[in-house]
N, C-alpha and C positions, 0 to 999 in steps of 0.2 A: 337556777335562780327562782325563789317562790315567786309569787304575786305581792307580799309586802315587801322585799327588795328589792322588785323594778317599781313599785309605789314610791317607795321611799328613794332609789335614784332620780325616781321624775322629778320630784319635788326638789331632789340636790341641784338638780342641771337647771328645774325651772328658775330658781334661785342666781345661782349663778351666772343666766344668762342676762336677768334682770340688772345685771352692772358690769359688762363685758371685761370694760376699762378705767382706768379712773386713771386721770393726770395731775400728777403732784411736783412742787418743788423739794428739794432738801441740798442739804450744805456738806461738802467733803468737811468730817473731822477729823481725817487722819489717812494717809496714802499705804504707808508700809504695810496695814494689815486692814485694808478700806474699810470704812466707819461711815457711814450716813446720816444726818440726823435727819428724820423727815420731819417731826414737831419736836415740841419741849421733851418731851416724854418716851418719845420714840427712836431708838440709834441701833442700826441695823448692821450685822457685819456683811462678807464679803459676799459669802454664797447666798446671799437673796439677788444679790446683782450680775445682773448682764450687759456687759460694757462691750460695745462694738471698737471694731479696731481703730475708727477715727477717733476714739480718744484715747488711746496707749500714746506713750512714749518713742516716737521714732526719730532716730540721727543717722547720717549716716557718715562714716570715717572714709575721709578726703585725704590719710596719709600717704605721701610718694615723694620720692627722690628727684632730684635734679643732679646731672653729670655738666661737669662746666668741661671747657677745652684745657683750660688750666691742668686738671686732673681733681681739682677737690669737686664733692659733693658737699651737697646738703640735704638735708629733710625736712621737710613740714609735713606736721602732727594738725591736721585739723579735722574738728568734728561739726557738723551741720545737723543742727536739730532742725527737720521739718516740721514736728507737730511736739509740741509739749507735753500734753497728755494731761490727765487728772492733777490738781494740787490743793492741796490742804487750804480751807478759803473760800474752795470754787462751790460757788450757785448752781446745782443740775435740774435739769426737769427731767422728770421719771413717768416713768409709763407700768402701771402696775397691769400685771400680768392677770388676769382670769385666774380667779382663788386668790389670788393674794399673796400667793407665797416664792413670788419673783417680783423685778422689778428691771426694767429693758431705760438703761440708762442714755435717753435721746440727745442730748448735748447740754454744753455749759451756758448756763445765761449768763448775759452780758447787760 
């Protein structure tokens, strides 16, 4: 590496270290192929975001059987969503990542 490409990295990192973070809101536009808008202007798809697992989708299936003395049975089908997950609507605060080219999606404002 010459002298004017670690010049010129100094100056990229100095750059860059001068706004580590920046925290923004933006609006789920769309879940099946996630959509962000962060402004008017701005609608980011999936791979710029990082969604930690407290906001996915989790349920968990409560299906099982009952044996009566009778001889019949029955079954209950139930499902239990613990956490909802991202929807279409939802207000997030985002955490942009250093460069700018991710976004670490912190939770849903309320």
């Amino acid at each position: 590496m010459g002298m004017i490409d670690i010049v010129k990295k100094a100056g990229v990192d100095a750059v860059g270290a001068g706004n580590p973070v920046n925290i923004i809101f933006g609006e789920i536009l769309s879940i099946e192929d996630l959509k962000i808008k962060i402004d008017q202007k701005l609608i980011l798809p999936q791979e710029f975001f990082i969604i930690p697992e407290n906001l996915t989708r989790y349920e968990i299936d409560l299906s099982h059987s009952h044996n009566y003395s009778n001889g019949s049975t029955s079954k209950e089908l139930n499902k239990i969503v613990i956490r909802e997950g991202l929807k279409q609507g939802d207000k997030v605060l985002l955490l942009r990542v250093q460069g700018g080219q991710q976004y670490v999606i912190l939770d849903k404002v309320v």
